[in-house]
N, C-alpha and C positions, 0 to 999 in steps of 0.2 A: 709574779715571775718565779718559777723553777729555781731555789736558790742553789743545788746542787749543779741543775745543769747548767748555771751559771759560773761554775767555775772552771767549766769546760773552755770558756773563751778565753784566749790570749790579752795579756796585759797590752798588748797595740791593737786591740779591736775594737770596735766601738758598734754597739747595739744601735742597729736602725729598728727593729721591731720585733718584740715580743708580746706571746699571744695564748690561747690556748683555742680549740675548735667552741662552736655553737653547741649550747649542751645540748638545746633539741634535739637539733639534727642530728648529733651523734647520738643519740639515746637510737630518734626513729631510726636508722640507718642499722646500728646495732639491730634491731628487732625484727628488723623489717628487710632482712637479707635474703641472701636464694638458697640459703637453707630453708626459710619459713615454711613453705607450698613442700617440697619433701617431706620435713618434720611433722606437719601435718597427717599428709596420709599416711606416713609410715606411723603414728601417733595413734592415728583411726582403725587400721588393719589390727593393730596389734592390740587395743583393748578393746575390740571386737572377740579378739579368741581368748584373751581374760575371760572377759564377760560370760563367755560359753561354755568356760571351761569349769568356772566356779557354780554356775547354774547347773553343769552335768550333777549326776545322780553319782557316778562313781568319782568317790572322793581323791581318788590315791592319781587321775588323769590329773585333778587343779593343784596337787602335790607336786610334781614333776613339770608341770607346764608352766605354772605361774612364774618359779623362779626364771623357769627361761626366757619366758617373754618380757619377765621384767632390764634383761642383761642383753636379750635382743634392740631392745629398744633403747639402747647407746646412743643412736645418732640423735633420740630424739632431747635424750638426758643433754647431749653436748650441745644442741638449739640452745636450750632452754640455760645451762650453765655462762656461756657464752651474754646473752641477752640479759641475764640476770647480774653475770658480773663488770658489763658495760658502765656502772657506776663507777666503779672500783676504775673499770681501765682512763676513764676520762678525765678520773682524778690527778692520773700519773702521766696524760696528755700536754707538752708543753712545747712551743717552737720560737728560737730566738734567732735575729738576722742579722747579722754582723755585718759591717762593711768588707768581711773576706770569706764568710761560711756560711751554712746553716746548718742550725744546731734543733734537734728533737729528741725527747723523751716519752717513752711506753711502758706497757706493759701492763697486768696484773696484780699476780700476788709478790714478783720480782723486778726492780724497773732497770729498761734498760734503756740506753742514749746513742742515739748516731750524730753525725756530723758528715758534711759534705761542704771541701773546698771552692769556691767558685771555680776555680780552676780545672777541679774535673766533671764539670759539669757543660754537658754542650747542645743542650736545649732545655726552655723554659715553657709550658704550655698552662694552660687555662681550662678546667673542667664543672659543670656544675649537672649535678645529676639532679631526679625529681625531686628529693627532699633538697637538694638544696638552693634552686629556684622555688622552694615552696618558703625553706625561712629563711631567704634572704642572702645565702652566704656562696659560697663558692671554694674548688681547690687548686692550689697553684703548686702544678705535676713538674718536678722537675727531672733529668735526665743524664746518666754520668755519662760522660765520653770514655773512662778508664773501662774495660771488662776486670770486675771481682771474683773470684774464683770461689767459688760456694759448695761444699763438700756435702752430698745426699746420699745414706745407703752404699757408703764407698764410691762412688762416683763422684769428680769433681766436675763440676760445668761455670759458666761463668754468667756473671747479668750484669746490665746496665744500669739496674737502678737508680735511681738518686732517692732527695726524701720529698715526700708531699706535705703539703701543709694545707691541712683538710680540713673544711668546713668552718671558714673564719670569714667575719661578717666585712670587712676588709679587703677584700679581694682583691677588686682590681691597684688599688694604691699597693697593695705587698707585690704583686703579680708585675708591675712595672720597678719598683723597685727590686726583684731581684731580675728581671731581665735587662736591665741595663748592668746591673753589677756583674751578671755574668758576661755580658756582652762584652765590657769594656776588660777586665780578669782576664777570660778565654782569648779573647784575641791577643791581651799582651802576650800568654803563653806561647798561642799558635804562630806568633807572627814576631820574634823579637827582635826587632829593629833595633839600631844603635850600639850592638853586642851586649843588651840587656840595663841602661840605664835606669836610674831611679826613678825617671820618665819615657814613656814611650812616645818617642816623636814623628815613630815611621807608621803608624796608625789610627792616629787621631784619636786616640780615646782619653776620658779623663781620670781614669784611677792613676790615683799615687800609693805607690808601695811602699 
């Protein structure tokens, strides 16, 4: 367990599950994204005119060309950087499930931590793509009901997201327990019976606060 993003949780939480993703599948999924088939050709194109350039007779064309198509070839550097530092990112991969939140950490060469109340969370879904019916695992998509304001190129717009907890061999056992956590959470929000007691008795659910 993430000792740091463990101290992300509140002293009245209690850890139902912590975890990290299947390194497979995160490795293949890293490698094997929809960058690859671009990188590729754009990989093929361009040391094609290397090739032609440095085989030309006049020296001073492979002078001027090469650096450029080495700097053209950006997107294929960033495939390749990307896939290569999926070790590093999977290292800093970690998801904990409180009986009030969940909590995840990322990142690279900086790590960074979200969290997501159940409360603003107002759908729970189930995905498993090819790699991950191929090893076994699954992801449990989750959804904010709040709009987050997210600032791009001066423009602010807003998203739903929640956080995912991706490629863990566990699936379905995480994937029920945070659907019922946020069921029983969300509804005490949406629906407060009783003018908000310690129990909610006007909606049947069993979380206690």
């Amino acid at each position: 367990m993430d000792n740091e993003l463990k101290l992300l949780i509140g002293k009245d939480e209690k850890i139902i599950y912590a975890g990290k993703p299947n390194k497979k599948c995160f490795i293949f999924e890293s490698i094997f994204n929809p960058l690859l088939p671009f990188a590729l050709i754009w990989g093929v194109i361009d040391f094609g005119f290397i090739g032609a350039s440095l085989s030309s007779k006049d020296e001073h064309i492979g002078f001027f060309l090469v650096p450029f198509m080495l700097l053209h070839l950006m997107p294929v550097w960033i495939y390749l950087g990307g896939a290569l530092l999926s070790f590093r990112r999977y290292q800093n991969t970690n998801y904990i499930v409180t009986d009030k939140a969940i909590y995840a950490s990322g990142g690279v060469f900086s790590k960074h931590y979200n969290s997501k109340p159940f409360a603003e969370l107002s759908h729970v879904d189930l995905h498993r793509g090819i790699f991950d019916q191929w090893f076994g695992v699954g992801d449990v998509i989750t959804t904010s009901a709040q709009a987050n304001p997210v600032t791009r190129n001066g423009r602010t717009t807003s998203t739903n997201a929640g956080i995912s907890i991706d490629s863990i061999s566990n699936y379905i056992e995480v994937y029920n327990i945070v659907k019922k956590l946020q069921q029983d959470v969300y509804a005490d929000v949406m629906y407060p019976n009783d003018l908000r007691p310690r129990e909610n008795h006007g909606y049947n659910t069993k979380y206690r606060g």
